[in-house]
C-alpha positions as CSV (number, residue, x, y, z in Angstrom):
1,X,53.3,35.2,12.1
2,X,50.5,37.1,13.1
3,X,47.3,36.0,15.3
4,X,44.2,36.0,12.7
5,X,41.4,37.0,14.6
6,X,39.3,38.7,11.7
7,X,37.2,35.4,10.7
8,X,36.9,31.7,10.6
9,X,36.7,32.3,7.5
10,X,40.8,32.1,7.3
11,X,41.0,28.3,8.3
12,X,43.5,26.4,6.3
13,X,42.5,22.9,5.3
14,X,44.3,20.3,7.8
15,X,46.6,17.2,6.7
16,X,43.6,15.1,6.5
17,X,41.7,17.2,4.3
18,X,44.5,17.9,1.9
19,X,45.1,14.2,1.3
20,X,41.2,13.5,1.0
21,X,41.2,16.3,-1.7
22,X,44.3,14.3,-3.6
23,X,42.2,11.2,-3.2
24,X,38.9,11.9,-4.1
25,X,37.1,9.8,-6.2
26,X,35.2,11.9,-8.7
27,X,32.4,12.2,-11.6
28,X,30.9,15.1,-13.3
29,X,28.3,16.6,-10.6
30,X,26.0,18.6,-13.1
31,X,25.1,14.6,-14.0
32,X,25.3,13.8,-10.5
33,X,28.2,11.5,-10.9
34,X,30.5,12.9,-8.2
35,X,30.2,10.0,-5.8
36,X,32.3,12.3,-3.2
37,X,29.6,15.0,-3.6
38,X,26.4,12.5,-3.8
39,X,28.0,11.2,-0.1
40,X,28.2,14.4,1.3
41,X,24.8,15.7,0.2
42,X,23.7,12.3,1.4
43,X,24.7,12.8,4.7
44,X,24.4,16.1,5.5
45,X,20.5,15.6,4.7
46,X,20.5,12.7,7.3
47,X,22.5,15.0,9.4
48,X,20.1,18.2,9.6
49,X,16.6,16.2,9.5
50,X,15.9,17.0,5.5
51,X,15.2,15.2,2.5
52,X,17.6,16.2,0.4
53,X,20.8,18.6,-0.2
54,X,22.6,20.4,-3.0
55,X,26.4,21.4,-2.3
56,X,27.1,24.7,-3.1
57,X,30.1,27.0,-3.7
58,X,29.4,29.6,-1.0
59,X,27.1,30.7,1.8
60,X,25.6,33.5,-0.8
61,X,24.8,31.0,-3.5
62,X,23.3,28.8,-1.1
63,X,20.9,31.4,0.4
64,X,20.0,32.7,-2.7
65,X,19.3,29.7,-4.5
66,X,17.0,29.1,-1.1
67,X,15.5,32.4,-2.0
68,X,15.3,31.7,-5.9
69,X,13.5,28.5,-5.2
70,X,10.7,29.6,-2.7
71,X,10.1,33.2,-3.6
72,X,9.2,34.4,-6.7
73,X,9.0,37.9,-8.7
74,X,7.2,40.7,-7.1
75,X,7.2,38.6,-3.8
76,X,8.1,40.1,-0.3
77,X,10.7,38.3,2.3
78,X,10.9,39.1,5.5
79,X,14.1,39.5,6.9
80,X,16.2,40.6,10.8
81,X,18.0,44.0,9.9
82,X,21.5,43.3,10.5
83,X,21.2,39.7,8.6
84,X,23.8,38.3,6.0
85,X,21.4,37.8,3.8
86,X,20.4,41.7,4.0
87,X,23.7,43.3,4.7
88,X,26.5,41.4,2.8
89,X,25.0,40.0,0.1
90,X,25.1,42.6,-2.8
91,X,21.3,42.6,-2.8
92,X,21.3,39.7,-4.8
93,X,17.8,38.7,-3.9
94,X,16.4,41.7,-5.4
95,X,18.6,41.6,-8.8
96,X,18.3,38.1,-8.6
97,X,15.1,36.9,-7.5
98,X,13.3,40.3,-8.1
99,X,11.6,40.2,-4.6
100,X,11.0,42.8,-2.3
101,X,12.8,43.2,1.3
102,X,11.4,44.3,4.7
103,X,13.4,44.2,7.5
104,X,12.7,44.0,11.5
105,X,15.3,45.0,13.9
106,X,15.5,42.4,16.0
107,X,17.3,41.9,19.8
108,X,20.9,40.0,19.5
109,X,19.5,38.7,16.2
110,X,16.4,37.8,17.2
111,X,12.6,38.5,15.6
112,X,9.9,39.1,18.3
113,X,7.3,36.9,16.7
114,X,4.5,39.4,17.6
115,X,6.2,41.8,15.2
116,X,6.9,39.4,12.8
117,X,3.4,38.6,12.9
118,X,2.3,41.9,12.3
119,X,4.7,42.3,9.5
120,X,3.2,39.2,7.2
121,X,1.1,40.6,4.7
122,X,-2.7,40.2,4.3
123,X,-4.5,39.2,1.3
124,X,-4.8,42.7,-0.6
125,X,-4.1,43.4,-4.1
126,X,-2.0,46.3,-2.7
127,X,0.4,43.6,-0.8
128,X,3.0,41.6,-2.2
129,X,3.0,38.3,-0.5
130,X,4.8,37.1,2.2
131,X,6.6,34.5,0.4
132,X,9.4,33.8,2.9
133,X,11.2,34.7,6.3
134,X,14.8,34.5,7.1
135,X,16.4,33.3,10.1
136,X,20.1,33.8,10.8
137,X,21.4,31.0,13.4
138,X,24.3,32.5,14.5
139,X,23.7,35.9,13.9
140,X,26.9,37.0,13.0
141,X,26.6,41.1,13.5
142,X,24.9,40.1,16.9
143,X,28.1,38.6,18.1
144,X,27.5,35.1,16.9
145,X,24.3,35.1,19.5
146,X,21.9,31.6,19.1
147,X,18.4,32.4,17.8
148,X,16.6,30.0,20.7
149,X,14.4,27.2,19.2
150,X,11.6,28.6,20.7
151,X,11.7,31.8,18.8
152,X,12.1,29.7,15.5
153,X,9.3,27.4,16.4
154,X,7.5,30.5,17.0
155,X,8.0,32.1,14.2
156,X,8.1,28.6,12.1
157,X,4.0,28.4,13.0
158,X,3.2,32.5,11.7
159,X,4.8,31.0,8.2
160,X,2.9,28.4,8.4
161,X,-0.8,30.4,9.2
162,X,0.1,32.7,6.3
163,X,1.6,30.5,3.7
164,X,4.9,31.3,3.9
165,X,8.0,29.4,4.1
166,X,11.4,29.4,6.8
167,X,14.7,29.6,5.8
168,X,17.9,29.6,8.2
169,X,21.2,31.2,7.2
170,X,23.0,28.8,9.2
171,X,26.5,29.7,7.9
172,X,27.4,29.1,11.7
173,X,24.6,26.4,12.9
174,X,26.9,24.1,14.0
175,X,28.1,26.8,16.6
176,X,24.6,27.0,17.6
177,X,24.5,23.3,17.5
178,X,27.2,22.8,20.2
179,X,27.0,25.5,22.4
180,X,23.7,24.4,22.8
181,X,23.9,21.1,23.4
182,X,21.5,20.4,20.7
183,X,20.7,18.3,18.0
184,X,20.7,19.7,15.1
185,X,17.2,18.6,14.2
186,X,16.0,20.8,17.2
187,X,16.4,23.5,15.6
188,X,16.1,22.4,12.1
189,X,12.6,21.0,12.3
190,X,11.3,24.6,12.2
191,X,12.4,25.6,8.8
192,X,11.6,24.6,5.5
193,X,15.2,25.3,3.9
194,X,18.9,25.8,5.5
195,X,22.5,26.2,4.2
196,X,25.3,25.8,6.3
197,X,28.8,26.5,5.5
198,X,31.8,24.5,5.5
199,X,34.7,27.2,5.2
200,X,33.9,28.6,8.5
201,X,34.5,26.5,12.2
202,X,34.5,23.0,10.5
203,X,37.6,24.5,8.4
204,X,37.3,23.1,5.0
205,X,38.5,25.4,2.1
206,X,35.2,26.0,0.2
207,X,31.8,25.1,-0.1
208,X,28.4,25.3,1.2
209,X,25.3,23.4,1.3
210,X,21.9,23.9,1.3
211,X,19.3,21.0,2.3
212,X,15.4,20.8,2.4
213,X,12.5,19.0,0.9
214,X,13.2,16.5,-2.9
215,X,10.7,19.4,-4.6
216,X,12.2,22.4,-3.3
217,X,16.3,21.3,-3.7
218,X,15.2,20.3,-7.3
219,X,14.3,23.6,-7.8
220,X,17.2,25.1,-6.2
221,X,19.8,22.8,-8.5
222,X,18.2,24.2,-11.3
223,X,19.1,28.1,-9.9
224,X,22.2,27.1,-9.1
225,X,23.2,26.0,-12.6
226,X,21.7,29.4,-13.6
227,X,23.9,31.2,-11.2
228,X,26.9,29.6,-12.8
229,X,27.2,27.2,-9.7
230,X,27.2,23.8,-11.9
231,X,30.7,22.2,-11.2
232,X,31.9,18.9,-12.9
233,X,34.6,17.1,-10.9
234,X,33.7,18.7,-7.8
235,X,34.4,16.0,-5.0
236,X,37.9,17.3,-4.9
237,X,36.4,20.2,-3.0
238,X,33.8,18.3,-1.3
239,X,35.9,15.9,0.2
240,X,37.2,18.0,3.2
241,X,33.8,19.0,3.8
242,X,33.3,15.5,4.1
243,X,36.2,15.4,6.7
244,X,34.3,18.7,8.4
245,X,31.1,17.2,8.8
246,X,32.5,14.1,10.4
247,X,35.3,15.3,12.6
248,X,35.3,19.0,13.1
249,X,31.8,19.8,14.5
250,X,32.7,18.8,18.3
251,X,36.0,20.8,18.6
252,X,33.8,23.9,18.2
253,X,33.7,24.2,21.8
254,X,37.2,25.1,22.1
255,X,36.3,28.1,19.8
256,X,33.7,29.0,21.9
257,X,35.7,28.5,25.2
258,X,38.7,30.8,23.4
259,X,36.1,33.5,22.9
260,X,34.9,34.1,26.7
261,X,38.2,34.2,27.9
262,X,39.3,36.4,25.1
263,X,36.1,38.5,26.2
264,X,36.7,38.4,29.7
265,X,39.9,40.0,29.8
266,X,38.5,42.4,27.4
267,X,35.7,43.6,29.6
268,X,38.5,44.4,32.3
269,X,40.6,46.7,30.1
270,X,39.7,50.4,30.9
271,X,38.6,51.9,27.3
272,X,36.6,48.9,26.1
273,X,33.0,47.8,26.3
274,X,31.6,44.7,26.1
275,X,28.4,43.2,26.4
276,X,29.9,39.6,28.3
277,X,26.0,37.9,27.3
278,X,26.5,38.5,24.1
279,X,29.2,36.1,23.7
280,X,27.8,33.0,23.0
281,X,29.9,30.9,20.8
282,X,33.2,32.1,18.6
283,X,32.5,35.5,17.9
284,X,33.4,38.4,20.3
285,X,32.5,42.3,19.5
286,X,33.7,45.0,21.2
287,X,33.5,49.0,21.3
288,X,36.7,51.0,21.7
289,X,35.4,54.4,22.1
290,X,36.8,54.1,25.4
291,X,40.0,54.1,24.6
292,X,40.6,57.3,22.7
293,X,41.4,55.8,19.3
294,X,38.5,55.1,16.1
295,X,38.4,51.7,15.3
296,X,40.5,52.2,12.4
297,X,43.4,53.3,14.5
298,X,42.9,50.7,16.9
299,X,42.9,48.0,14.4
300,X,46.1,49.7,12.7
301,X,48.0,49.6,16.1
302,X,47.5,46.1,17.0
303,X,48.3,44.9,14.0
304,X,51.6,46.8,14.1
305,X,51.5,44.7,17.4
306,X,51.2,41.1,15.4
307,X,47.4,40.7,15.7
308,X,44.6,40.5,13.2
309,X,41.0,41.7,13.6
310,X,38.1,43.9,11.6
311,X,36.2,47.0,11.8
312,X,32.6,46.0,12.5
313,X,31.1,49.6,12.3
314,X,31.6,53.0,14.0
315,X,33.9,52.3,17.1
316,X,33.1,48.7,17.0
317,X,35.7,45.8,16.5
318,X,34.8,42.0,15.9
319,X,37.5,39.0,16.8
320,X,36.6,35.5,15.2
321,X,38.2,33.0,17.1
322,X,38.8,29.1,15.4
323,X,41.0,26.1,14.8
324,X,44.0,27.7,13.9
325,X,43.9,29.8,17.0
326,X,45.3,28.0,19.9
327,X,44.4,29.2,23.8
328,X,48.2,29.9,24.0
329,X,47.3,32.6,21.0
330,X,44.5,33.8,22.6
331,X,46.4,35.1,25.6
332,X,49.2,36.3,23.8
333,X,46.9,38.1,21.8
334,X,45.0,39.2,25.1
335,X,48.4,40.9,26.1
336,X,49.4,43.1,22.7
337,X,45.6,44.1,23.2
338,X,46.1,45.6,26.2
339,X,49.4,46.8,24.9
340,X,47.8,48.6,22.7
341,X,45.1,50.5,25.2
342,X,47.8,51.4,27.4
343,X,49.5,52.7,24.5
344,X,46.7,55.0,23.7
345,X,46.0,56.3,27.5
């Protein structure tokens, strides 16, 4: 079998999950019956500091139902360049929601909040409003960086001089959460909205969530049933998120600790750049200009080679390290790496 390195997104369910999915007990969610989901909702609220939560199918569904619920037509959010919510979401805001985007470049995935400041529209008929910014914590295209608490707290008191409203893409938080050393209410406290994922790290096999005030997660239950995301007996799916909320949030540090090795012996193969600071919790990105070969060849060649990984851009290639990725793969997939850059010298 090959080494997956492409995303966490590849997790298979373990043992405990797949018996928790055969046991669930159930009820039609849409009436909000499903005791399994009503738990999980329950607790992930407690969990992240909100007062309420609505499971979702997917990260996308759960940011734009955020979006759908706090912005409205003719709107403007404000958004970091290379977010999720801006790059890989099929624009869905704007075909959904009908808002209007504007986008700040930030550093590692991170808004300077004097230029977010100066991005916030004033009061002129000309304007749209400001309706809501967007924080990404990790930033995936940033290397799965943390966006500090002090930039979010920062940038949590602009929304609140203007009028607008926070929401965090936290489709990695609880990487954020542990190689922090946080709580998660740290960071939560400074955002009015946040959906986490539960098919990533925490490795269950689908499903989202997205958590906030009773008013505003009313709202966003309503756009979900719009967006086709009512589901009837759905604690058969939220029951290993269940099991990933309560026993696979601390193991994330052997993710992050598989990623700077991984990186390290990267940075000492001749060929390939790496920026070591960037790596911060499970995701490593490197450039392989270096090396001769486009990242398309590169990627062909070790995977001829028995490893897995993406193109993340013009001579840039991302590795997602996670559960099913043991330290004992990590170095042999160190080795057929450096296979393959001998190969091409």
């Amino acid at each position: 079998m090959s080494i997956d390195l492409r995303s966490d997104t590849v997790t298979r369910p373990t043992e405990e999950m797949r018996r928790a999915m055969y046991e669930a007990e159930v009820g039609d969610d849409v009436y909000g019956e499903d005791p399994t989901v009503n738990r999980l909702e329950e607790l992930a609220a407690q969990m992240l500091g909100k007062e309420a939560a609505l499971f979702v199918t997917s990260g996308t569904q759960g940011n734009q139902a955020a979006v759908l619920a706090q912005a409205r037509s003719g709107e403007e959010i404000l958004l970091e360049a290379d977010s999720h919510l801006f790059m890989y979401e099929a624009a869905a805001h704007s075909a959904f929601a009908g808002v209007q985007t504007r986008t700040l470049a930030g550093k590692r995935g991170v808004m300077n909040p004097d230029e977010v400041r100066k991005m916030v529209r004033t009061d002129n008929i000309h304007h749209p409003r400001t309706s809501l910014i967007c924080l990404e914590n990790t930033h995936n295209r940033a290397g799965g960086t943390i966006v500090p608490v002090e930039n979010m707290r920062a940038i949590h008191e602009i929304a609140r001089e203007s009028g607008a409203r926070v929401h965090l893409d936290g489709a990695r938080f609880f990487n954020a959460v542990v190689a922090s050393g946080q709580r998660a209410t740290h960071f939560t406290q400074y955002v009015d909205t946040i959906q986490v994922c539960f098919s990533k790290g925490l490795g269950a096999p689908v499903g989202s969530l997205l958590a906030g005030d009773k008013r505003t997660i009313a709202e966003a239950r309503r756009w979900r049933k719009r967006l086709g995301g009512g589901m009837r007996q759905a604690g058969v799916i939220a029951a290993p998120c269940l099991i990933a909320l309560t026993t696979m949030v601390d193991r994330l540090a052997d993710d992050h600790a598989n990623a700077i090795e991984l990186a390290g012996a990267l940075a000492e193969m001749k060929g390939i750049e790496i920026d070591l600071d960037s790596v911060q919790t499970n995701i490593v990105i490197c450039n392989v200009k270096g090396t001769g070969l486009s990242e398309l060849e590169f990627l062909e060649r070790l995977e001829g080679s028995g490893v897995r990984a993406v193109d993340f851009g013009p001579e840039l290639v991302r590795f997602v390290t996670h559960k099913d990725v043991s330290r004992s793969d990590i170095r042999t997939a160190i080795d057929k790496i450096a296979g393959v850059v001998r190969g091409a010298s």
